[in-house]
C-alpha positions as CSV (number, residue, x, y, z in Angstrom):
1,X,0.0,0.0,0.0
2,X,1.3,3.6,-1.2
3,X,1.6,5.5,2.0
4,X,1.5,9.4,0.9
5,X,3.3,11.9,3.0
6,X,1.0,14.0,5.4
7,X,0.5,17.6,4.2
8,X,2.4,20.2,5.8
9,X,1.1,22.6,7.9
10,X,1.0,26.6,6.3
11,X,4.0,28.4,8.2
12,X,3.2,31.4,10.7
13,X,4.0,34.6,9.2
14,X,7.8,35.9,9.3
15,X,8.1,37.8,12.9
16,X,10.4,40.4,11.1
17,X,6.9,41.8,9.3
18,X,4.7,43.5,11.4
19,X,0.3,42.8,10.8
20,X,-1.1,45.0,7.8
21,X,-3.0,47.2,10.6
22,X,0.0,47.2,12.7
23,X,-1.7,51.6,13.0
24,X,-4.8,50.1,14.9
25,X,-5.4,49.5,18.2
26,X,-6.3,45.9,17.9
27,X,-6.2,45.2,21.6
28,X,-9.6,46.6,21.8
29,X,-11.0,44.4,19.0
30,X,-13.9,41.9,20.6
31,X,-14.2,38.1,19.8
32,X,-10.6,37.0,18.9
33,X,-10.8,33.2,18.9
34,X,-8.7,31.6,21.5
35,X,-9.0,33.8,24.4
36,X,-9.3,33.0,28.2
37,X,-7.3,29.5,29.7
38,X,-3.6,28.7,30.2
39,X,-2.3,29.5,26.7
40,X,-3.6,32.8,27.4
41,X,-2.2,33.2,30.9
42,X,1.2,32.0,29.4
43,X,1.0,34.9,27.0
44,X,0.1,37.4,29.0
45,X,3.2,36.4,31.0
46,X,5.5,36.5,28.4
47,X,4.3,39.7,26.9
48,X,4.5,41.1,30.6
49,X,8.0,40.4,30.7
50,X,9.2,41.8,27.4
51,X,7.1,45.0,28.2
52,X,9.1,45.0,31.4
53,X,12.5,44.9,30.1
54,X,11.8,46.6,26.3
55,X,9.6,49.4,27.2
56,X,12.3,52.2,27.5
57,X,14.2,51.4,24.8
58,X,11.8,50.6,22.6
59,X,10.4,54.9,23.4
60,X,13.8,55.4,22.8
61,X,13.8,53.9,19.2
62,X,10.4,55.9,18.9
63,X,12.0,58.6,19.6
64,X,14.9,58.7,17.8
65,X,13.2,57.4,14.8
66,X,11.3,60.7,14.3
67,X,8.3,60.1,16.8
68,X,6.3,63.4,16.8
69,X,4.7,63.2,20.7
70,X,3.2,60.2,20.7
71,X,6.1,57.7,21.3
72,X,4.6,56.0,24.4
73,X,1.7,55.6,22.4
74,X,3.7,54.1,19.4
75,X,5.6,51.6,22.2
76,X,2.3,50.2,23.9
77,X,0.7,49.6,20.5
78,X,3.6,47.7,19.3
79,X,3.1,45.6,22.3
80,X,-0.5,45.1,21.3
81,X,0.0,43.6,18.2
82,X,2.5,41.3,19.6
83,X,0.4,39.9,22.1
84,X,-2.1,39.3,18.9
85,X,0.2,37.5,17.0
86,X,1.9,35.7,19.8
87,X,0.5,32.0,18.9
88,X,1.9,32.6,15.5
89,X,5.4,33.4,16.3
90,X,8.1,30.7,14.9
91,X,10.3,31.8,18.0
92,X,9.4,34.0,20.6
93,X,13.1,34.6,21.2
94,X,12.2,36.9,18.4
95,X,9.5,38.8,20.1
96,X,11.9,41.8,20.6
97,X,13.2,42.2,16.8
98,X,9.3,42.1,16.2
99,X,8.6,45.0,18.5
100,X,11.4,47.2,17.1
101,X,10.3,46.1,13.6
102,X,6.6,47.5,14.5
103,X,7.5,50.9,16.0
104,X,9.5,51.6,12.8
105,X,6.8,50.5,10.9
106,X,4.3,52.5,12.8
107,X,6.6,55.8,13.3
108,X,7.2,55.4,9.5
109,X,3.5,55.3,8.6
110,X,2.7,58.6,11.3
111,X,5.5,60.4,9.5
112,X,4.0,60.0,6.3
113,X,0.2,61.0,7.9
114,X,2.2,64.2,9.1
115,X,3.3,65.0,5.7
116,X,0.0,65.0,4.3
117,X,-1.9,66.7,7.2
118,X,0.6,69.7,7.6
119,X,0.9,71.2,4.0
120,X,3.0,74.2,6.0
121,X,4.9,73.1,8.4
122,X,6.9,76.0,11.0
123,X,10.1,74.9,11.1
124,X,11.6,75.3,14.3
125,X,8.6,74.6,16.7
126,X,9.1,72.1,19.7
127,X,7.6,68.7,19.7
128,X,4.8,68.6,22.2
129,X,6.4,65.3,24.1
130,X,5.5,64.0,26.9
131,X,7.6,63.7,30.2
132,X,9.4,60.4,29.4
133,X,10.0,61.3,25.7
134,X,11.5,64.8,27.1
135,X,14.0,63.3,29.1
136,X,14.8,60.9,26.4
137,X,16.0,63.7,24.3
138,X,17.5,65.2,27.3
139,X,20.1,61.9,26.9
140,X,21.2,63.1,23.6
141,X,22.7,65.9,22.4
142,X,19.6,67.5,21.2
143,X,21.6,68.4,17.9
144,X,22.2,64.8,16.9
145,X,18.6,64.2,17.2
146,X,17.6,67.2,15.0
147,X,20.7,66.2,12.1
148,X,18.6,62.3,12.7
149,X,15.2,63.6,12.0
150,X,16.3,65.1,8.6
151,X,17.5,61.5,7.4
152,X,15.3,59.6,5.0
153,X,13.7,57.0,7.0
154,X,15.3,53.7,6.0
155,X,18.8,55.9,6.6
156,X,17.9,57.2,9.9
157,X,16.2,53.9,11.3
158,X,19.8,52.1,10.5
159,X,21.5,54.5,12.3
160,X,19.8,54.4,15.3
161,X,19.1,50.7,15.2
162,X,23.2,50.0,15.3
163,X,24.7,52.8,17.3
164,X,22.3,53.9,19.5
165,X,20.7,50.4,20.3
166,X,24.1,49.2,19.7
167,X,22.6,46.0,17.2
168,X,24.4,44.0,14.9
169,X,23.7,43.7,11.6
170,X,21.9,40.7,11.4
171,X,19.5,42.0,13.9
172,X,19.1,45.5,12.7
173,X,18.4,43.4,9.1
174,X,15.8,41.5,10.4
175,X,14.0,44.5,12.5
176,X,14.1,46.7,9.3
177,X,13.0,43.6,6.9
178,X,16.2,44.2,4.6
179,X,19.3,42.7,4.0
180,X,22.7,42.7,5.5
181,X,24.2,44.4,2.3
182,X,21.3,46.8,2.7
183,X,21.8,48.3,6.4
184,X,25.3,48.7,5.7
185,X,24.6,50.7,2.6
186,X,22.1,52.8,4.6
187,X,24.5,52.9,7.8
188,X,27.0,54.6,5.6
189,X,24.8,56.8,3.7
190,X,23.0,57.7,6.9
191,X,26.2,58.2,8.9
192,X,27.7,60.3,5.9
193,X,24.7,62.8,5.7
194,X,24.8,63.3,9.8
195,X,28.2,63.7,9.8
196,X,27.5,66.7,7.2
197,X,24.9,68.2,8.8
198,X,26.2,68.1,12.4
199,X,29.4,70.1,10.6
200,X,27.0,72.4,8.8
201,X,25.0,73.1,12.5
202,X,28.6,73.7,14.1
């Protein structure tokens, strides 16, 4: 008798690409299946833990990404959509490369809302942060962060992804959803056009 090989099972999505509606709060959405019991409780552990030790930096990367005010906001959502998508992850060691990967995706997509809403922007107006976001500008020289925020995005999310969250390149691929050859290409572009534009503010 022809024994035929059992069919294998559709693989979860890649962790390094955040949902499609990775901008909604989707915690708040009723009726997901599989809620309540001990996978649940497990979850909610896990998720508990990462928020505990990722939080900061992951404001941080808001932040320093280009976050206009809202990068608590940006943090806790990402955080949302990873307790979602938890049951689908292939490794939950890669939970945190998923969280930086959805605040980039999600301070990129804000960004771009701002660019639309504010047809004349006034240059030179402070960012309405709140308390945490202040004093993480306070860290940096406030200069640096100014040069960062006139980056392109890709540029400016490899910069701060390697040097200022001090990843390698592997990981900074993987967050960004690019290859190796690519954040090195961005790392130098980016790190040339800072370089230049800290010299022109000095």
């Amino acid at each position: 008798m022809t024994q035929h090989p059992a069919p294998v099972p559709a693989a979860p999505p890649d962790v390094g690409t955040p949902a499609p509606d990775a901008g909604t709060p989707s915690a708040r959405r009723p009726g997901l299946p599989g809620w309540g019991g001990l996978r649940d409780l497990e979850r909610e552990a896990a998720v508990t833990a990462l928020f505990d030790r990722h939080h900061t930096e992951l404001v941080r990367l808001a932040v320093l990404v280009g976050a206009q005010g809202d990068a608590e906001d940006i943090a806790s959502e990402a955080f949302c959509e990873l307790y979602l998508r938890w049951p689908r992850l292939r490794d939950p060691a890669a939970a945190p490369a998923y969280l930086r990967s959805v605040v980039c995706n999600l301070v990129r997509m804000r960004l771009r809302h701002l660019q639309v809403v504010r047809r004349h922007p006034e240059p030179g107006l402070p960012d309405a942060g709140s308390a945490e976001q202040e004093v993480v500008l306070r860290e940096d020289h406030r200069e640096v962060v100014d040069a960062l925020r006139g980056l392109p995005d890709r540029q400016r999310e490899a910069l701060v992804l390697r040097y200022w969250l001090d990843l390698s390149e592997a990981e900074v691929a993987a967050t960004m959803g690019i290859s190796c050859g690519a954040v090195k290409s961005h790392t130098a572009r980016g790190m040339a056009a800072l370089t230049k534009a800290l010299k022109e503010c000095r």
